[in-house]
C-alpha positions in Angstrom: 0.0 0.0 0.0 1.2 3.6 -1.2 1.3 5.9 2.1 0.2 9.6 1.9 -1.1 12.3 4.2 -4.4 14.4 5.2 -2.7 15.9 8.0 -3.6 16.0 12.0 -7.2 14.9 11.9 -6.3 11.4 11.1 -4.9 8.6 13.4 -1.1 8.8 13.1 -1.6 11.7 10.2 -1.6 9.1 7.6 -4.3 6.9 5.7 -2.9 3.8 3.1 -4.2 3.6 -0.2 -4.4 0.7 -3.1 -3.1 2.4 -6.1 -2.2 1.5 -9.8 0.8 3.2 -10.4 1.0 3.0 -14.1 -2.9 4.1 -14.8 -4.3 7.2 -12.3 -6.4 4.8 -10.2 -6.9 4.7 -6.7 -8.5 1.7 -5.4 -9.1 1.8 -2.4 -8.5 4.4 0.6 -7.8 3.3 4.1 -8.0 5.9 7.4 -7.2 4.5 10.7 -9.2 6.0 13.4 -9.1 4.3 16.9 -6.6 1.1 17.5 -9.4 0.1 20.3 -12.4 1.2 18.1 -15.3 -2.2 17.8 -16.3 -1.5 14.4 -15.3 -0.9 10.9 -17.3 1.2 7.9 -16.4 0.8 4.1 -17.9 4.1 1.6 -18.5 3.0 -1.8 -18.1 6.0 -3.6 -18.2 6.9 -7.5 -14.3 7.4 -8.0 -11.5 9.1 -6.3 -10.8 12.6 -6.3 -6.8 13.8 -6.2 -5.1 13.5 -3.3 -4.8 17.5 -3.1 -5.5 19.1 0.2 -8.9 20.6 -1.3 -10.0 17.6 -2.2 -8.7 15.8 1.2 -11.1 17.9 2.9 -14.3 15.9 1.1 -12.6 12.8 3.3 -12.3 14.8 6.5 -15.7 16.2 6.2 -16.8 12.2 5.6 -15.0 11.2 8.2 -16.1 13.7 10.9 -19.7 13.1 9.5 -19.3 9.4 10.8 -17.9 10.0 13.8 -20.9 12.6 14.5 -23.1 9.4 14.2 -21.7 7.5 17.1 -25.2 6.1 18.5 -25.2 4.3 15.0 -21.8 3.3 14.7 -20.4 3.1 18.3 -16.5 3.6 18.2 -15.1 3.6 14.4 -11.4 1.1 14.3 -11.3 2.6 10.7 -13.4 3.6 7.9 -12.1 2.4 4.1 -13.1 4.4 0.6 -14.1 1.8 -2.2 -15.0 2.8 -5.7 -17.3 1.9 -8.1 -14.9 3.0 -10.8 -11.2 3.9 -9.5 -9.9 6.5 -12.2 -8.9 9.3 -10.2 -11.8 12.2 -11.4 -9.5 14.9 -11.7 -12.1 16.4 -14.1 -15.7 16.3 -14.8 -15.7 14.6 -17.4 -12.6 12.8 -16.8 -14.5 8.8 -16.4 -16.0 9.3 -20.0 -12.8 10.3 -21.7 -11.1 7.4 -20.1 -14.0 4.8 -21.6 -13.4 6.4 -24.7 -9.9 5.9 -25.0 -9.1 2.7 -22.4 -12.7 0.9 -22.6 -15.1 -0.4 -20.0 -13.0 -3.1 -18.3 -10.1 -0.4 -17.7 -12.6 2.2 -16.4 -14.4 -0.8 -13.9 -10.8 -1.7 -13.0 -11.3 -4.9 -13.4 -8.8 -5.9 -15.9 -6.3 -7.6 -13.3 -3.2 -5.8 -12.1 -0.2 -7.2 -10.6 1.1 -4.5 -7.9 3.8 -5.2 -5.6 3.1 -9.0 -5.8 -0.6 -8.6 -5.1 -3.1 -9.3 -7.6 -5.8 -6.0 -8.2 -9.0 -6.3 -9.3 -11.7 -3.7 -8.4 -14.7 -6.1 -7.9 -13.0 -8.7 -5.8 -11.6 -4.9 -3.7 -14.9 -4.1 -3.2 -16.5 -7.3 -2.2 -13.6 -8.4 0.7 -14.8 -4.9 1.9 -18.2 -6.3 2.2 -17.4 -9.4 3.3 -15.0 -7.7 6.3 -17.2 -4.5 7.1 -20.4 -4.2 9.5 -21.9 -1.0 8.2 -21.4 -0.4 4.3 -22.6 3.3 3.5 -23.8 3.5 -0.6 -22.2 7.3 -1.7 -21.4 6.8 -5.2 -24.1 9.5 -6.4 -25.5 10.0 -10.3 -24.5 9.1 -13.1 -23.5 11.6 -16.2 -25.7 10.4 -19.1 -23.2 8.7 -21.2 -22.0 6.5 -18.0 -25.4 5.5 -17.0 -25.9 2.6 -19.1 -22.7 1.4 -17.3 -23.1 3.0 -13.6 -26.5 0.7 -13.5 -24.6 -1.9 -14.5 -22.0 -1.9 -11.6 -24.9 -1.1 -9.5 -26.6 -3.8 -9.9 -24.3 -6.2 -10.5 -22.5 -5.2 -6.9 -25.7 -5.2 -5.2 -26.5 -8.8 -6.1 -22.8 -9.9 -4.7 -23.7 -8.1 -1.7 -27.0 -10.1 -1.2 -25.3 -13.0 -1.7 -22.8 -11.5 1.1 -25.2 -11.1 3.3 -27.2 -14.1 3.5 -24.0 -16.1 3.9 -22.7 -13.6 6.9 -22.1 -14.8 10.6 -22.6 -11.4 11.3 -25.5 -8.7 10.8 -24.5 -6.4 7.5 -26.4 -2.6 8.0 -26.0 -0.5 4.6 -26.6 3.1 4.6 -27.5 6.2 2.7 -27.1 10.1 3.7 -30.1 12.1 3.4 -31.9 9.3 1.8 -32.0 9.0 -2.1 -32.0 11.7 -4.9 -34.9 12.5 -6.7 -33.6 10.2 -9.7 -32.9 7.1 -6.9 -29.3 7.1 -6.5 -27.1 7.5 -3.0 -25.9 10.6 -2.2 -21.8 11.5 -3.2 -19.9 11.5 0.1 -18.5 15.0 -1.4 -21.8 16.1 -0.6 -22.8 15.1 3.1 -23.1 17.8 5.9 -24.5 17.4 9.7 -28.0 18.5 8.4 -28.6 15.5 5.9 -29.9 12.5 8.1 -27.8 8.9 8.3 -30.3 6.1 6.7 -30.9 2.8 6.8 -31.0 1.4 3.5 -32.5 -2.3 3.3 -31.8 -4.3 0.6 
């Protein structure tokens, strides 16, 4: 795991992150909170913003919006950042040019990557989260109209591991939404929560 900074807010003023080196893709983002914390939370987002300070802030304000919700979560151990595509969004527009030119299975990352001796492939990321986590929060937001064919896609194909998942679990699996769906059905971005918008219990 590539090691990086968000400064004092975070456990030990670092968080790890799963990266491609060769392709702009973060896959996932890990923040420590509390060593002695009972319980872990994965975010499945839309797809990584740059690691600039400006954009660290979305994760602090995340973060801080979790911990403000401690009746539901108890105390955090750490909370992970999983994507539904991991391209790095340094643009609005940047996940359709990167279809265009790189293709579906690129932009999914699920082409298989060998990193460091570990074998990366978004979907089996995202479900180990599942399978590991207690309380998965849904914050990957709408779609642009040329994604949405694919966004329902991953949606849906993601949603039916996670059933799967969670029949199978030992342990109780809660997912969540903030401020309960858009107008159009999806999960609010994390980018987007603030104190006033209402944690919700999302049964599927």
């Amino acid at each position: 795991m590539q090691k990086s900074r968000y400064g004092k807010f975070f456990k030990d003023n670092n968080f790890e992150k799963i990266v491609d080196p060769d392709g702009d893709r973060v896959f996932k983002v890990t923040i420590p909170i509390d060593d002695e914390g009972e319980n872990t939370v994965v975010v499945i987002g839309k797809a990584p913003k740059p690691s600039s300070e400006e954009k660290g802030n979305d994760i602090r304000r995340a973060i801080k919006y979790l911990l403000s919700n401690k009746e539901v979560f108890g105390s955090i151990k750490q909370v992970d950042f999983v994507f539904l595509f991991p391209v790095i969004e340094y643009t609005k527009d940047a996940l359709e040019e990167i279809l265009n030119r790189k293709g579906e299975l690129f932009l999914a990352g699920n082409e298989g990557i060998w990193n460091n001796d570990e074998f990366i492939k978004n979907d089996l990321v995202i479900f180990e989260e599942m399978i590991d986590y207690n309380h998965i929060i849904f914050a990957w937001g709408q779609p642009s109209k040329d994604l949405k064919p694919i966004y329902e896609n991953r949606i849906q194909y993601l949603l039916k591991g996670f059933k799967l998942i969670k029949n199978n679990a030992n342990e109780v699996k809660k997912t969540y939404v903030v401020g309960g769906l858009t107008n159009n059905g999806y999960p609010r971005q994390y980018t987007s929560w603030n104190r006033e918008l209402h944690l919700v219990e999302y049964n599927i």
